[in-house]
C-alpha positions as CSV (number, residue, x, y, z in Angstrom):
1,X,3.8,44.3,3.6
2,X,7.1,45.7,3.3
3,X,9.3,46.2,5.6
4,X,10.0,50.2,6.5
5,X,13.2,52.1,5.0
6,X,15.1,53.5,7.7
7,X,16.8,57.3,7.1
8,X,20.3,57.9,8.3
9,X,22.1,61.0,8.7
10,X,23.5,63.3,10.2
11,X,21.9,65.5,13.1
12,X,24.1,66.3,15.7
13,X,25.5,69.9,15.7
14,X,23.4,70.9,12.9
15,X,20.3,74.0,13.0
16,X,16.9,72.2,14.0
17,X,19.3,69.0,13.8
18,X,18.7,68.6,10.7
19,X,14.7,68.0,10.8
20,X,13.7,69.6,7.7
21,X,16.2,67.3,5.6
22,X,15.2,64.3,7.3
23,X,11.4,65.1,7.4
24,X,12.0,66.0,3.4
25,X,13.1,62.8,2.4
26,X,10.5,61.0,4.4
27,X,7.8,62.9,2.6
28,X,9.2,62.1,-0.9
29,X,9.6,58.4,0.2
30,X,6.7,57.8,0.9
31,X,5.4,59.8,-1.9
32,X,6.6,56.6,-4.0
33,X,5.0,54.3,-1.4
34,X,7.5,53.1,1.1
35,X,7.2,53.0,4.9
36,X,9.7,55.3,6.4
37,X,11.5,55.3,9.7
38,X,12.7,58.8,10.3
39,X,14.4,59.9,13.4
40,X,13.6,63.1,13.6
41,X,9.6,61.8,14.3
42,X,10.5,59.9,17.1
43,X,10.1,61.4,20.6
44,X,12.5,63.4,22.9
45,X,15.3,61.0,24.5
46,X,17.2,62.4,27.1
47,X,21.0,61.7,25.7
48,X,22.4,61.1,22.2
49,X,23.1,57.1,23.9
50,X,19.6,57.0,24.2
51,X,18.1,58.1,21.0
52,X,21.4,55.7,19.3
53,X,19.7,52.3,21.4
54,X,16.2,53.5,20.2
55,X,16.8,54.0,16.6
56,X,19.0,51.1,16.8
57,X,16.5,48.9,17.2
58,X,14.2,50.4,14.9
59,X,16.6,50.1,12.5
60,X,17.1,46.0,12.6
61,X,13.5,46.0,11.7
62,X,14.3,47.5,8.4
63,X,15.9,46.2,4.7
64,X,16.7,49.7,3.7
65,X,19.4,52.7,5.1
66,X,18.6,55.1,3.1
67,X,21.8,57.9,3.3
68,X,21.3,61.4,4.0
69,X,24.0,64.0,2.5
70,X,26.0,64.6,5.4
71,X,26.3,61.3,7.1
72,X,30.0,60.5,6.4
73,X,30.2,63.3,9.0
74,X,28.3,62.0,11.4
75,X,29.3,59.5,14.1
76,X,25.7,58.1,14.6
77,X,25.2,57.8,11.0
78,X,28.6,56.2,10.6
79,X,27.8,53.6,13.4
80,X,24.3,53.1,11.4
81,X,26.3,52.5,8.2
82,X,28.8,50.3,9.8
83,X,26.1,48.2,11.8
84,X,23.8,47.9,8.6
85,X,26.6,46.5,6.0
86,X,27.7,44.0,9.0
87,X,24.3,42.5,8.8
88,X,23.5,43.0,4.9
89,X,21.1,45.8,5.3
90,X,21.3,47.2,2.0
91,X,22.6,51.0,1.7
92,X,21.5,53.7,-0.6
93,X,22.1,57.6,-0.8
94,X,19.1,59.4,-1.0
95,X,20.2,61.1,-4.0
96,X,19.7,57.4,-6.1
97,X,16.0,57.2,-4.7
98,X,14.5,57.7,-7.9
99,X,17.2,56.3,-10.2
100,X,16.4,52.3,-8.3
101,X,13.6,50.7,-6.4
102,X,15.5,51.0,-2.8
103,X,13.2,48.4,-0.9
């Protein structure tokens, strides 16, 4: 089994914090088959520390970050990025999904 693609982006500051972006590209991944990771499925945490250790962790379980428009802006996404080319977790915008096989 492969491991799950993890989405990264931005949320924070943004209407429904972004949800309907996030939810969007979850549906099309795994339209093509992959195993997604999206954030904004995960439950209620009650500070932005909190849902950055959760997600965190989530993420190390993954191969993938795949990038949401946005997340240059974003300080969580930014860490994400940051933490995921330190350890060779391979990054791709969304916008190349269907251009590369991504996991």
């Amino acid at each position: 089994m492969q491991q799950p693609i993890y989405l990264s982006g931005p949320m924070t500051g943004i209407a429904e914090f972004n949800y309907p972006a996030f939810n969007a590209a979850a549906q099309v991944l795994r339209g093509l088959g992959y195993e997604v990771f999206n954030p904004a499925e995960q439950d209620q945490k009650p500070s932005w520390e909190d849902y950055m250790r959760h997600d965190i962790k989530a993420m190390m379980g993954c191969r993938t970050l795949v990038v949401l428009d946005g997340a240059h802006e974003s300080r969580g996404a930014m860490i994400e990025m940051q933490l995921a080319q330190t350890l060779g977790i391979r990054i791709v915008p969304f916008g190349k999904i269907k251009m590369e096989k991504v996991a």
